[in-house]
N, C-alpha and C positions, 0 to 999 in steps of 0.2 A: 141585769139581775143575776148576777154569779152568787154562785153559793159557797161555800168554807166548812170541809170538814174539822171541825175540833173537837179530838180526843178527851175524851169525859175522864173524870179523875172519881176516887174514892167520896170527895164530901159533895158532889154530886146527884149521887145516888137519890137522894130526897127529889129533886130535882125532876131527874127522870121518870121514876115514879107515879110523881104529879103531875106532867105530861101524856105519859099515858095511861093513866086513868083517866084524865078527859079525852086525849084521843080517841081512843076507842068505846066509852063511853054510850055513844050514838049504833053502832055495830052490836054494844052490848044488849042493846032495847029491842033493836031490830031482831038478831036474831037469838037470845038467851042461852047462849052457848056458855054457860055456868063452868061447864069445868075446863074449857078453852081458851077463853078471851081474857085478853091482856089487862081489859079493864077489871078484869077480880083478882089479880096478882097481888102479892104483899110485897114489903121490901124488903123479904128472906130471899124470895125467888130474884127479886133484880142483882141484892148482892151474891147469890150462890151462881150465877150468871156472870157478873163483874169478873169475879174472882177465878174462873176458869180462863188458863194460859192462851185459849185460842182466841175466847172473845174481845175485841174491841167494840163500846158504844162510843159511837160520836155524835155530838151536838150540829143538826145540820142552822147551819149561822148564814143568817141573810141581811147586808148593813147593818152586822152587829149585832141582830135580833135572832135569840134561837125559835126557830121555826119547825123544830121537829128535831126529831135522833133517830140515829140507825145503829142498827147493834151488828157487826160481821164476825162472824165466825173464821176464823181460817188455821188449819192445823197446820198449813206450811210447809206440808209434807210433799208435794206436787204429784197424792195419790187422791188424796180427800175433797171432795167438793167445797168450796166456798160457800156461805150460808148464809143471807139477809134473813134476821127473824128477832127482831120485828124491825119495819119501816114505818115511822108516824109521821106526818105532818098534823102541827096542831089546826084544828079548824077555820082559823080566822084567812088560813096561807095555802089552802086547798087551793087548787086547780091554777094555780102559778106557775107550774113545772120546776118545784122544787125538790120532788119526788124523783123525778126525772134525774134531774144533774144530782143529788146525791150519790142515784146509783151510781150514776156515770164515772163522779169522783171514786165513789169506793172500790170499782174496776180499775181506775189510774192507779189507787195506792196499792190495792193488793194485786192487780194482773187480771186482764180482762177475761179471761177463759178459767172454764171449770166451776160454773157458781150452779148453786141451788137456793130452792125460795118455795114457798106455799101459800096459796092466799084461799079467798074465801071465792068459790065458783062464781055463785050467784051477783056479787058485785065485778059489775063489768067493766067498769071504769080502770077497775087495777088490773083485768086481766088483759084491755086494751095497754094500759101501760107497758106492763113486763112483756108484752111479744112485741111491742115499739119499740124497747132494749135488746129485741133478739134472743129474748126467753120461749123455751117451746113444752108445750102438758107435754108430760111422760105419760099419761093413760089412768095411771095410778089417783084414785079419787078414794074419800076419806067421810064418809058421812057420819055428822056427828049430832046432827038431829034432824026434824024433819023440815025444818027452814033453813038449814043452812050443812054447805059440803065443802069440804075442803078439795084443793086442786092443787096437783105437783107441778113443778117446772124447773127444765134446768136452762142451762147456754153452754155451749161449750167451746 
């Protein structure tokens, strides 16, 4: 079960989008993070995103099927953090380890050192993930409501 990143393109956008609005979706009920969650994004914010020189979103492609997208940030400057924000897999492809080898690829393409990431504390499942990639909390916590906090992480 290898995975294939591909580079998302402009007519896309729709695409991804509608991806993660149901990804996250389920996160969004859980915890009602109104003015954080991916799932109340418009497609001003995906394209004003797109369209910044650092970001790449890629389609993560599993025989052919896309099974989620990752967006990486990397300024290229070999001063700046690298930046997963966001990583979805759609619901049907959860807990296949496709989350996994994404990152993994998107450390081959951009360079396995110097990334940064934030997820949501309270789900444990991604915070077992990112320290199985040798992601470690910086300390720095972000609480954005009373159900749910944000938690930093880097790798270096």
């Amino acid at each position: 079960m290898d995975i294939k990143l591909i580079e998302a393109e402009y007519k896309d956008l729709d695409a991804i989008l509608k991806m993660q609005i149901e990804a996250f979706s389920e996160l969004y009920a859980k915890y009602q993070d109104t003015e954080t969650s991916p799932a109340k994004e418009k497609y001003e914010d995906i394209l004003y995103r797109f369209n910044q020189p650092e970001t790449t979103y890629y389609f993560i492609m599993a025989d052919n099927i896309k099974v989620g997208v990752i967006r990486v940030v990397d300024c290229k400057d070999g001063i700046t953090r690298k930046r997963i924000s966001p990583i979805f897999v759609m619901p049907e492809y959860r807990n296949m380890g496709y989350a996994q080898q994404a990152i993994k690829e998107a450390e081959r393409i951009h360079g396995k050192q110097h990334w940064k990431l934030d997820t949501i504390l309270q789900e444990k499942g991604n915070l077992h993930l990112y320290e199985k990639l040798g992601y470690h909390q910086t300390g720095k916590t972000e609480q954005i409501n009373d159900k749910m906090t944000i938690v930093y992480y880097e790798k270096d």
